[in-house]
VOGU-3710 file (C-alpha; in Angstrom, 3 decimals, decimal comma):
1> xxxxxxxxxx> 16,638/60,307/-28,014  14,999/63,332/-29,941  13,159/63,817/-32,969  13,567/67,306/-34,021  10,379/68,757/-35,735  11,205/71,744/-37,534  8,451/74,356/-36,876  9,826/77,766/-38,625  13,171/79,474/-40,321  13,523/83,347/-39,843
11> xxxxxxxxxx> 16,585/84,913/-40,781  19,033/86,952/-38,899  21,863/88,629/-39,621  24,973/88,206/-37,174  27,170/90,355/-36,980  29,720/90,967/-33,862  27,335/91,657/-31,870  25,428/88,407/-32,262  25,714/85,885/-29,232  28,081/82,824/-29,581
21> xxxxxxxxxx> 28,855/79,771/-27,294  32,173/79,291/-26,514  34,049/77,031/-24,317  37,314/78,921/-22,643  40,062/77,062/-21,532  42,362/77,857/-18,512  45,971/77,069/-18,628  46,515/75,755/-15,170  45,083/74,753/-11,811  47,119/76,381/-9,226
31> xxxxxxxxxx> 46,192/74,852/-6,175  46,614/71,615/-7,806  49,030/70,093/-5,120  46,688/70,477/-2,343  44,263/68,137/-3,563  46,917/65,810/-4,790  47,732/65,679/-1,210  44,109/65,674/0,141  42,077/63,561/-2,365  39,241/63,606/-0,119
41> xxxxxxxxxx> 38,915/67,260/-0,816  37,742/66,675/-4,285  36,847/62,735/-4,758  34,849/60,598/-2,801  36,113/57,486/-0,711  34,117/55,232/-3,505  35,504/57,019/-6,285  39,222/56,523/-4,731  38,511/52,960/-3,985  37,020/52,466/-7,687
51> xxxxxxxxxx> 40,112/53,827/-9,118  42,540/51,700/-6,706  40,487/48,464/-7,753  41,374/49,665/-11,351  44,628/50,699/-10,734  43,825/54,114/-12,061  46,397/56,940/-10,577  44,602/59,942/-9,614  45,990/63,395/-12,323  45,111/67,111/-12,766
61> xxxxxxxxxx> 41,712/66,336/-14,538  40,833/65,583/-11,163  41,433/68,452/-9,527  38,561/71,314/-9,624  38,875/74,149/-11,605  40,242/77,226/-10,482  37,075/79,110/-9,233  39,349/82,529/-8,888  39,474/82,406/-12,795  35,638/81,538/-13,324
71> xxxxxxxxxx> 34,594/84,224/-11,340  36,694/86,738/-13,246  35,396/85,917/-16,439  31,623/85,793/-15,136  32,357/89,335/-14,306  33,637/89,923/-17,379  31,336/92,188/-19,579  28,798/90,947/-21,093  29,864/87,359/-20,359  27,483/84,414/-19,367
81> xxxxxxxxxx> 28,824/81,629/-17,760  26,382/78,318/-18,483  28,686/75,977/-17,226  31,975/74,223/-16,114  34,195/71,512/-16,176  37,519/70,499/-14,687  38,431/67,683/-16,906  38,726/70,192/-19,876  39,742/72,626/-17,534  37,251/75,706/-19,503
91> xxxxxxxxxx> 33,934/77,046/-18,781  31,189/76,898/-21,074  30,291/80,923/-21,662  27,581/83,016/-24,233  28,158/86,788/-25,389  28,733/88,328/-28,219  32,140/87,546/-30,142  34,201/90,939/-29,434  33,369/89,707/-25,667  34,442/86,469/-25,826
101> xxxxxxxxxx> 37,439/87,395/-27,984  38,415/89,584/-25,311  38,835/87,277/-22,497  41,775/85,896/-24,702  43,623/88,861/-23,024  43,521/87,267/-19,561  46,404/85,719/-18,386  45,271/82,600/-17,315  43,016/81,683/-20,690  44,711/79,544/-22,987
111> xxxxxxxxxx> 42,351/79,571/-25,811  38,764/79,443/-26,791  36,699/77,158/-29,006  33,724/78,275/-30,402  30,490/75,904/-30,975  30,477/77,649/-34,460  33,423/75,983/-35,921  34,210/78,457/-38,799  34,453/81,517/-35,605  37,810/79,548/-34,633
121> xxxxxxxxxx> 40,021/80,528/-37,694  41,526/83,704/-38,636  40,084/86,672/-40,424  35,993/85,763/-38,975  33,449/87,293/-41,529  29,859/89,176/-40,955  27,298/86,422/-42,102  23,608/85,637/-42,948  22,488/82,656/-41,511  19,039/80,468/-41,157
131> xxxxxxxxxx> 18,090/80,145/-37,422  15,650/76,700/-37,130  13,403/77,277/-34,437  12,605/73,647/-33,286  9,935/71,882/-31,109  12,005/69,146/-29,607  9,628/65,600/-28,861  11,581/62,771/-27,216  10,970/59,271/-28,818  8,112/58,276/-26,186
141> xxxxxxxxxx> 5,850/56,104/-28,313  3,763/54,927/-25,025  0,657/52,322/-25,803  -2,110/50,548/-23,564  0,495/47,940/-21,138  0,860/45,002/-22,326  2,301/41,834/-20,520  5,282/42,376/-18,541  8,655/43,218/-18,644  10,006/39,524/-18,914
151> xxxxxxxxxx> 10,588/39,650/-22,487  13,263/42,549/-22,395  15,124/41,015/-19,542  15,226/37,405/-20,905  16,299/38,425/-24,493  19,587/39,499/-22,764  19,708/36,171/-20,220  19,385/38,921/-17,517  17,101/36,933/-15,630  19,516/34,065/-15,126
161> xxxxxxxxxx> 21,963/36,838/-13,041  18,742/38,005/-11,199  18,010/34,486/-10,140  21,334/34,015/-8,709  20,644/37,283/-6,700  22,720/39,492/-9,174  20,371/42,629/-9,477  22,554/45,392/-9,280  23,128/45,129/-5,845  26,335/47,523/-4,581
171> xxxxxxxxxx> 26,598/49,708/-7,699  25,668/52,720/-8,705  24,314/54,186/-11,932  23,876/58,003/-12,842  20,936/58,962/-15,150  21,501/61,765/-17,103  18,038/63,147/-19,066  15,741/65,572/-19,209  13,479/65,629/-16,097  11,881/62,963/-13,363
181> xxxxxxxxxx> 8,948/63,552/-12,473  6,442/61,935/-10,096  9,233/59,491/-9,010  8,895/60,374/-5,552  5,552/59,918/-5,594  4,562/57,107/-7,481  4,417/53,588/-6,510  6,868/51,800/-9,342  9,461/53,686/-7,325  8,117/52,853/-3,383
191> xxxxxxxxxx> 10,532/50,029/-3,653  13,144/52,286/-4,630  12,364/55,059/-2,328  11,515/52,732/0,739  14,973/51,395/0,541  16,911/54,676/-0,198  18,116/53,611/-3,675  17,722/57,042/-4,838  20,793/59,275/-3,409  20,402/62,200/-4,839
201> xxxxxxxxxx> 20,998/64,590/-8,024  20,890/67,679/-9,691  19,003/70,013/-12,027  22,086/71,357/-14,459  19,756/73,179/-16,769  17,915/75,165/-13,551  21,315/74,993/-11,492  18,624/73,533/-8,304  18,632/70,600/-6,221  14,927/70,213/-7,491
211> xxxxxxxxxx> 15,241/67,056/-9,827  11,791/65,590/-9,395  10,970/67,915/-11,855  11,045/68,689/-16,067  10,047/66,288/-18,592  8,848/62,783/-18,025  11,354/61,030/-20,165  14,041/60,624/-17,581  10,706/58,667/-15,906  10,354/56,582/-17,972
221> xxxxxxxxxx> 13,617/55,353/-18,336  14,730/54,796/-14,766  11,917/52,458/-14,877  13,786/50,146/-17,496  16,081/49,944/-14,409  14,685/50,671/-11,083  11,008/50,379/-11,530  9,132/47,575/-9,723  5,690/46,868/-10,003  4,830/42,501/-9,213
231> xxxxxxxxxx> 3,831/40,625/-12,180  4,415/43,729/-14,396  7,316/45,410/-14,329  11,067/44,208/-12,979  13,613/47,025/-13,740  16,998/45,166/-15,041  18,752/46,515/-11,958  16,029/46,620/-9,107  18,792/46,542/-6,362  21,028/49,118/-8,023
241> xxxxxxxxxx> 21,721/52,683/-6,471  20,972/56,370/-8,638  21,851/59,615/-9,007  19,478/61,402/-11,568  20,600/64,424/-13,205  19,013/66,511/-15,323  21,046/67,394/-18,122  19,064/68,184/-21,332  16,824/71,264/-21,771  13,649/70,719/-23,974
251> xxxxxxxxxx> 13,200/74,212/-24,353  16,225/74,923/-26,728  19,158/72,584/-28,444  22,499/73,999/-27,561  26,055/72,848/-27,270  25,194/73,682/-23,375  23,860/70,767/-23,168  27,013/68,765/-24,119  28,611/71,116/-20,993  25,788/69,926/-18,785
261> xxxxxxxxxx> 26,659/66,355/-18,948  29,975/66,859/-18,512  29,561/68,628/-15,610  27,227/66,079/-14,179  29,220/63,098/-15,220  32,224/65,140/-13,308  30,233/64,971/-10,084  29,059/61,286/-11,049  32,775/60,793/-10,921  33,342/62,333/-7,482
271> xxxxxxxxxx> 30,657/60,503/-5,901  31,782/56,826/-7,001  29,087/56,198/-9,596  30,436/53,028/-12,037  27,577/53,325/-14,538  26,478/56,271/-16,678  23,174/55,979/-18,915  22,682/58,685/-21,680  19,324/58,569/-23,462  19,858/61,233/-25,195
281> xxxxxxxxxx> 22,196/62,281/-28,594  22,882/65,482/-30,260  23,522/66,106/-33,754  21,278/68,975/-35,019  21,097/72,511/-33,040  18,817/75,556/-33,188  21,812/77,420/-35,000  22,519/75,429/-37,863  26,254/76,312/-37,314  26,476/74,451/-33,875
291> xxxxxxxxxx> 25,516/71,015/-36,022  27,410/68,339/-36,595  27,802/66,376/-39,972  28,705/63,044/-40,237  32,542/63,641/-40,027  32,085/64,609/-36,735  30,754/61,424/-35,555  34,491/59,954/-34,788  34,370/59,872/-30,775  36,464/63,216/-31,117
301> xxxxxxxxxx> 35,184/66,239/-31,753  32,477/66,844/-29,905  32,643/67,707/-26,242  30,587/65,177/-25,080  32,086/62,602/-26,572  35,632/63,357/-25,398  34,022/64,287/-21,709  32,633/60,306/-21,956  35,628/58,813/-22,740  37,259/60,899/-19,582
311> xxxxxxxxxx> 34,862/59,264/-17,334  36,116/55,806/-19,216  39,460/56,517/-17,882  38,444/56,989/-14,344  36,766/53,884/-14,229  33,217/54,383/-15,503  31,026/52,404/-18,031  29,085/54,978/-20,389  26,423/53,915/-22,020  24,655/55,667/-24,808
321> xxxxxxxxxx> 21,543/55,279/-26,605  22,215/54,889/-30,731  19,640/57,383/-31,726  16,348/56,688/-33,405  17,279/58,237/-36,760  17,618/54,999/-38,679  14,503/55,799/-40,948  15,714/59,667/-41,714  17,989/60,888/-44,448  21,199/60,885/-41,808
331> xxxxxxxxxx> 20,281/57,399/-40,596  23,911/57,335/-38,029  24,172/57,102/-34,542  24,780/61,145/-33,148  27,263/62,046/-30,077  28,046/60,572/-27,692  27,522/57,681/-28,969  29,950/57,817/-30,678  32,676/57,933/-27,876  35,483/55,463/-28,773
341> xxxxxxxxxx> 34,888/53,634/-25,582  31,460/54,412/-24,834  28,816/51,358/-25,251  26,222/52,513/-28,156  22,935/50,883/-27,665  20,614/50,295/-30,989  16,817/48,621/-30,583  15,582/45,438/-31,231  11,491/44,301/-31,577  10,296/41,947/-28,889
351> xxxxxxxxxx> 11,447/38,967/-31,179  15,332/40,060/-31,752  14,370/41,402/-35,098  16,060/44,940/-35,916  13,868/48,182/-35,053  13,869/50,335/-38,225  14,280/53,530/-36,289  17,464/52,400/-34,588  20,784/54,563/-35,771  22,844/52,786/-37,572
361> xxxxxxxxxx> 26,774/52,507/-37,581  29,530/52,777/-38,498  31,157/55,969/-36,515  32,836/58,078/-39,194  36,173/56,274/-38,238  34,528/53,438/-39,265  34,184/51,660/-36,102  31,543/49,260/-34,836  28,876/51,465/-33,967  26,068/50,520/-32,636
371> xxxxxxxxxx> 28,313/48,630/-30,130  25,177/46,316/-28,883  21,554/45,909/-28,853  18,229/45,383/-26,763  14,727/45,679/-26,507  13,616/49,112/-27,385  10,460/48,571/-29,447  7,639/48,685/-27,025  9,676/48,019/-24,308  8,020/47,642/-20,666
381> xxxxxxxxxx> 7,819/50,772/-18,447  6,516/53,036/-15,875  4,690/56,341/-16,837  4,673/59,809/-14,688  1,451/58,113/-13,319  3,016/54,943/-12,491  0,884/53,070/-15,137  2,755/49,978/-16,639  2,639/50,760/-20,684  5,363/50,916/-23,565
391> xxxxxxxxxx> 7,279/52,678/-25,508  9,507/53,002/-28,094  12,885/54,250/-28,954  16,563/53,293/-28,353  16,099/55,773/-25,061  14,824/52,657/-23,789  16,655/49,622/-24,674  20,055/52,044/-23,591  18,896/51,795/-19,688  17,757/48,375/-20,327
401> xxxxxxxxxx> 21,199/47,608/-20,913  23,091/49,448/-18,619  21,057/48,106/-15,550  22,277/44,978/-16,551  25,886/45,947/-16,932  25,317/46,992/-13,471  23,796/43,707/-12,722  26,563/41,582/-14,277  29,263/43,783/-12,639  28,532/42,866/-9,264
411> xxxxxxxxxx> 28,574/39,302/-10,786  31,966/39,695/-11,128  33,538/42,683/-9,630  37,280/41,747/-9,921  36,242/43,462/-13,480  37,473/46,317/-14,462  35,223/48,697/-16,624  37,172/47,866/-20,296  37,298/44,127/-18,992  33,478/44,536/-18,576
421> xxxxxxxxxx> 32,833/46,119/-22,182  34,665/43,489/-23,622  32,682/40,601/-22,174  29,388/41,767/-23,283  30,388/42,466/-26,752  32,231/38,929/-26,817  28,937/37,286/-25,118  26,872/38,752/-28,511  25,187/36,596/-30,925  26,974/38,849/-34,006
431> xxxxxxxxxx> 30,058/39,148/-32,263  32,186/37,529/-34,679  29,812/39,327/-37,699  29,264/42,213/-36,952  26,936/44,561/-38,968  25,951/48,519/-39,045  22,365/47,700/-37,844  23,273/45,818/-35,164  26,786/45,928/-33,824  27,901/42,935/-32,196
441> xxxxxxxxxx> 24,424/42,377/-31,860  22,146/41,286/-28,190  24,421/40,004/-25,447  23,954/36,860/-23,274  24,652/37,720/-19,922  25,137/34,441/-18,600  27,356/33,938/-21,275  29,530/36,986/-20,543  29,946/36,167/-16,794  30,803/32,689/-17,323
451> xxxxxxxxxx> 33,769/33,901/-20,042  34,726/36,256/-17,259  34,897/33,520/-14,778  36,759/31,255/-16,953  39,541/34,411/-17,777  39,577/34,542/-13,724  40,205/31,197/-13,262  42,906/31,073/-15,707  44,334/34,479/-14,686  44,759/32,985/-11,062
461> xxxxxxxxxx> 47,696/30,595/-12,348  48,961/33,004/-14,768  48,101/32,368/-18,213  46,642/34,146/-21,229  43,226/33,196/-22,444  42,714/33,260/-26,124  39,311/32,874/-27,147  36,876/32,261/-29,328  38,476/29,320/-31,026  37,708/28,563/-33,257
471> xxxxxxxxxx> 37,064/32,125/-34,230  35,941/33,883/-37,407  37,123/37,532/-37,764  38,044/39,278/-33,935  40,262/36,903/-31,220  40,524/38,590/-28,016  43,325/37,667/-25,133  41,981/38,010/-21,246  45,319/38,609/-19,547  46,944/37,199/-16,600
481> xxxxxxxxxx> 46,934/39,161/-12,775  49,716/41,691/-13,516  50,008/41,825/-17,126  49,548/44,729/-18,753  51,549/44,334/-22,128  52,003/41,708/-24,576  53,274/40,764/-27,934  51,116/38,308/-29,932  52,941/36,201/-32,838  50,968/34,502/-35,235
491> xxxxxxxxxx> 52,946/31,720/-37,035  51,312/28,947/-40,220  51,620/25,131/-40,387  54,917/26,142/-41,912  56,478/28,489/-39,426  56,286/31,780/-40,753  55,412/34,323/-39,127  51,806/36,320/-40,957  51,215/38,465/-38,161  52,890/40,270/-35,043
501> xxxxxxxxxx> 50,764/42,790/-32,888  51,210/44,720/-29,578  48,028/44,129/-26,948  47,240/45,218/-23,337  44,771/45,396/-21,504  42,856/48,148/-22,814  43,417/46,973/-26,674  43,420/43,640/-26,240  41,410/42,186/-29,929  43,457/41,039/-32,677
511> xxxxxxxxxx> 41,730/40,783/-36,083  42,266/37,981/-38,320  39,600/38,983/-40,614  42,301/39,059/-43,499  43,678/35,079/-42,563  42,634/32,405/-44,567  41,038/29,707/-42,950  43,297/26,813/-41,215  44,999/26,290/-38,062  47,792/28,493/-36,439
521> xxxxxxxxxx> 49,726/28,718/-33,815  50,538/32,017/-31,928  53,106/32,787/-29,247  52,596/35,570/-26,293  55,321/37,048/-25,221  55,535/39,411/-21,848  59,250/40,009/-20,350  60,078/36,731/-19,781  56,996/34,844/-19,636  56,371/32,792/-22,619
531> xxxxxxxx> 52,979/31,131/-23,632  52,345/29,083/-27,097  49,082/27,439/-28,280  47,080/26,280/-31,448  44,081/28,586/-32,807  41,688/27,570/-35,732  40,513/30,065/-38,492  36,971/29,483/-39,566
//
């Protein structure tokens, strides 16, 4: 994550001819029924057979963008184009406002959104504003090494997996940061390298095929993961597969960035990736009038955050560092991590105790935010030089974490992505408390994948599994093979009925927070398929 440093204010006056970003969006893709008839023309094999083990239909998100429509507005005057995505259908574009007004007048653009928010309603007025030129400085805390990288691994049970040969083995994790360095040269990725875990990437903020480059914090974290030195460093998914894309530009904070992801997590998409790890969270930019305020942290404003929870839907775990703003005057996590079904990651200290720079929760919406935690005070990792040292900062225990969601999804791989989520948060030691500073708290691996076997086993002769119970505040329901909707009934000793809620598979908690203690019984109904069964109410 960053810590912006404020170095200098000079004014400027805009005016219209002062340059904007703006996102423009097209109103249709008409070639759209050729890919719909040749999927291999814009998705990978693995990403088709990730979204048939999902049951995810293929729809016009996937399809690329028009490029007939992006090259017409690149040559539009004084237009920039920075970047593109066919999710949202737009492209990402910098001028001055009479230029990017004017490509309302094309046919094909539907509207345009621009990154200053008060530019988007009528009647636009000539302003003096403060431009904070800023020295960005991503949280990399490193220290002499220390030990090993046991501690960060067996916090989470992640060892148990690894001893059972779970280590990431057949999936495949995107990296999204700010530059990698040195990793084809130095030896904490040989075993990486030797075995051709490393497929590829992109530069986004260069727009080359030269990732080995920018700043070392991308380094550093797909060491967390990938890194492998003997008796010092085990990366939490040493078998996995990456993509590394670099995404963020330490030169400058711009909405761009938000575009760059996107972009990259559209390709991570077409190439079959099933993790993506974000160290990195926006909430301040150089123009003051790009920021965000706390509102906006509800998983649906900002572009990121509503490109994240795309990549949800086609099958993808996101995970998201919290932020390390926990000891600043805006101590909440920033975007994404605030996506609604992106996994937040706050820090912990070697011994599970809270690390006071961690972002705290709730998301604006008031939902639990940080979602889980790990080790991200002096966690264990591998420098640009390939020395073993630490550092701090949730940028670190958010890679921790999703190597081993990578990990414990080839555990079980009859998972899909939300039935993934679920399991970690339910495998957390504050799962049925949870808090602002911790979430649900540090998962238990082992845990999680023997719940998930347990839902399997009872899936496989067709019943609903309703667990914890006893449980405290949150009951969630695994469903049966084939279920996808169900009504839960929740009846006292004396037969009324207190509560009646819809589930499926992607919303499948109940709360009971607001029950008194006892014991109930609850009825699940689905067509004809009835189940009954007793639950107790600590």
């Amino acid at each position: 994550m960053k810590n912006i440093v404020l170095l200098l204010s000079i004014i400027y006056t805009f005016s219209a001819y002062s340059q904007e970003d703006a996102w423009v969006y097209f109103t249709d893709k008409p070639n759209s029924q050729f890919y719909f008839d040749n999927p291999l023309e814009m998705l990978s094999q693995r990403s088709l057979d990730r979204r048939t083990n999902q049951n995810i239909a293929l729809d016009i998100k996937d399809v690329p963008i028009h490029q007939p429509y992006v090259d017409q507005i690149s040559a539009s005057n004084g237009i920039q184009v920075k970047a593109k995505s066919k999710w949202f259908n737009a492209v990402h574009v910098r001028g001055e406002i009479a230029a990017i007004d004017a490509l309302s007048t094309l046919n094909f653009v539907n509207h345009i959104h621009f990154a200053d928010a008060s530019l988007n309603s009528s009647g636009r007025i000539v302003k003096t504003t403060k431009i904070q030129a800023v020295n960005k400085v991503l949280e990399t805390n490193a220290t002499f090494a220390y030990g090993n990288s046991g501690n960060q691994i067996q916090m989470l049970n992640g060892h148990l997996l690894h001893q059972q040969d779970f280590t990431g083995s057949g999936k495949m994790i995107a990296v999204m940061d700010a530059g990698f360095p040195n990793v084809d040269v130095v030896s904490p990725f040989q075993r990486l390298r030797d075995n051709n875990q490393i497929l590829g990437g992109y530069n986004f903020v260069d727009r080359t095929n030269n990732f080995y480059t920018g700043n070392s914090h991308g380094t550093l974290v797909l060491s967390t993961m990938g890194g492998y030195v003997e008796n010092e460093l085990v990366g939490t998914a040493p078998d996995a597969q990456y993509y590394l894309f670099i995404t963020e530009d330490v030169a400058s904070e711009n909405p761009v960035e938000e575009s760059n992801w996107v972009e990259a997590a559209e390709l991570a998409d077409s190439l079959g990736v099933d993790v993506i790890t974000t160290s990195l969270g926006y909430f301040d930019y150089d123009n003051p009038n790009y920021s965000y305020t706390y509102n906006d942290i509800n998983g649906i404003t900002s572009f990121i955050s509503k490109g994240a929870d795309i990549a949800f839907s086609r099958g993808i775990i996101c995970v998201a560092s919290a932020g390390n703003s926990g000891n600043s005057s805006n101590p909440h996590i920033a975007v994404p991590a605030d996506a609604i079904n992106t996994l937040a990651i706050g820090a912990v200290q070697f011994n599970e105790a809270y690390a006071s720079f961690s972002s705290i929760g709730p998301s604006f919406d008031q939902r639990i935010k940080p979602d889980v935690m790990a080790q991200g005070q002096s966690s264990v990792l591998s420098n640009t030089s390939g020395t073993i040292t630490t550092a701090s900062g949730t940028s670190f225990s958010g890679p921790i974490m999703a190597g081993m969601i990578a990990s414990f999804w080839q555990a079980v791989p009859e998972l899909n992505n939300s039935q993934v989520i679920s399991y970690i948060k339910q495998s957390a030691d504050r799962f049925s408390n949870p808090n602002p500073q911790f979430g649900y708290g540090i998962p238990d691996f082992e845990l999680a994948r023997a719940l998930a076997i347990l839902s399997i086993s009872t899936n496989s002769v067709g019943k609903f599994l309703v667990y914890p119970n006893p449980v405290k505040d949150i009951v969630s329901i695994s469903f049966p093979n084939n279920f996808d909707e169900a009504k839960m009934q929740l009846y006292n000793s004396l037969g009324q009925l207190i509560l009646e809620q819809y589930i499926s598979q992607a919303n499948s908690q109940v709360s009971l927070s607001t029950i008194n203690s006892g014991i109930y019984f609850y009825k699940m109904d689905c067509n004809s398929f009835t189940q009954t069964g007793k639950i107790i109410k600590n």
